[in-house]
N, C-alpha and C positions, 0 to 999 in steps of 0.2 A: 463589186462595189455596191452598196445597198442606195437606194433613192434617195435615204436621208442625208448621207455623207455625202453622196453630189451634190443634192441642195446646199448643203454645206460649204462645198468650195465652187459654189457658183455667185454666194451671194458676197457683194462685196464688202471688204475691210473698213475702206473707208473709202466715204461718198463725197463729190465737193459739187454741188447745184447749183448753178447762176450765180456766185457768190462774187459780190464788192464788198470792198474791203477801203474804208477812209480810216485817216489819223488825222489830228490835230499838231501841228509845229504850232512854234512862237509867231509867226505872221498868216499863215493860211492853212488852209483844208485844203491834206493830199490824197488823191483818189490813189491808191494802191493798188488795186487790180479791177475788171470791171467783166461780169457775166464769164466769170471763170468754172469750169465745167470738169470731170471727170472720176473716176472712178478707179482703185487700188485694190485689186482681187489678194486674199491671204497667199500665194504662192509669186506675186509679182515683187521685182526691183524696181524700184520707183526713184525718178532724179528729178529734180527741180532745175531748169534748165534755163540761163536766159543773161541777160546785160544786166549791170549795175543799176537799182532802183525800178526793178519792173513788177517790184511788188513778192518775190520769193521769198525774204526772210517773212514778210509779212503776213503771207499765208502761211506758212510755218506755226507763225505764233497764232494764227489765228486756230487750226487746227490742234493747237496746244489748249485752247480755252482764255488766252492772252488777251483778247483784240477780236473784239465780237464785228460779226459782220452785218453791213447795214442793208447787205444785199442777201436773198440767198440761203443754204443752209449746208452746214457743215453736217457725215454726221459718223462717227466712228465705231463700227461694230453695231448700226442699227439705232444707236441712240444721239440723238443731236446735241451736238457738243456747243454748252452755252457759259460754261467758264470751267477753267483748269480742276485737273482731278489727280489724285493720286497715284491713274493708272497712265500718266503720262510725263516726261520729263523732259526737259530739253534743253543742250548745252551751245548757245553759238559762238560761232567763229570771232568776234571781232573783239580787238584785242585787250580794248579798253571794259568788256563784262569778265574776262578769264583771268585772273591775280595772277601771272608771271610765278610767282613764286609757290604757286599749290600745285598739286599731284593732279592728273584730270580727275583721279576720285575724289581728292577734295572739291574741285570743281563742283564735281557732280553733284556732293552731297552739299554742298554752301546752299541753295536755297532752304533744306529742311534745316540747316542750323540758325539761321540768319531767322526763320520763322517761330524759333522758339519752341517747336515740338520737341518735346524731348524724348522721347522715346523714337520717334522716325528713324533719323539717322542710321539707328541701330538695328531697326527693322529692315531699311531700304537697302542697306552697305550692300550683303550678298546679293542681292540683286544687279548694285550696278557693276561691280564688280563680277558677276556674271558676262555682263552685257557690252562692259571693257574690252574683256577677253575676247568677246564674239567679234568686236570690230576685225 
């Protein structure tokens, strides 16, 4: 194995540094995680683990580019991630964002229609449909 290739899968995927993470509700400012730390090597399985409201899906989105953080620094492949990009997409669980009545690929692909690209869609479909199948 050459020096560069291990440099390669030593540095890491994605980085999360000290990161807090606030949102705004309708009565107060909720602190969503606080000096959250770690690190997701290219060959790691990675699980977000924990109780109801401890800030999971919220890092999530934050690492989507969603829900910037007020603490800290995200950064994905070396570059700090400071709002959503096309090399990232993200479907969640809850039941009231997933239409009941779509296909998960329609799922997946409803934010590039709803955005009005028109050519996306058609660009992104093999992709996610790739990535369907991978689950």
């Amino acid at each position: 194995m050459s020096h560069e290739h291990n440099d390669k899968l030593q540095k890491p995927l994605l980085q999360i540094n000290g990161v807090g993470l606030e949102y705004r509700t309708r009565r107060s400012q909720v602190r969503a995680t606080h000096d959250v730390s770690f690190d997701v090597f290219p060959a790691d399985r990675f699980v977000l683990l924990g109780p109801s409201g401890c800030g999971k899906s919220s890092l999530l989105k934050s690492i989507g580019g969603f829900l910037p953080a007020v603490e800290g620094e995200i950064r994905l492949d070396g570059e700090c991630v400071t709002q959503s990009g096309p090399d990232r997409m993200m479907v969640f669980q809850e039941f009231d964002q997933l239409p009941p009545w779509k296909t998960v690929l329609e799922n997946t692909l409803f934010p590039l229609v709803a955005s009005q690209k028109q050519h996306a869609p058609k660009r992104v479909k093999p992709r996610c449909i790739f990535w369907i199948k991978s689950a």
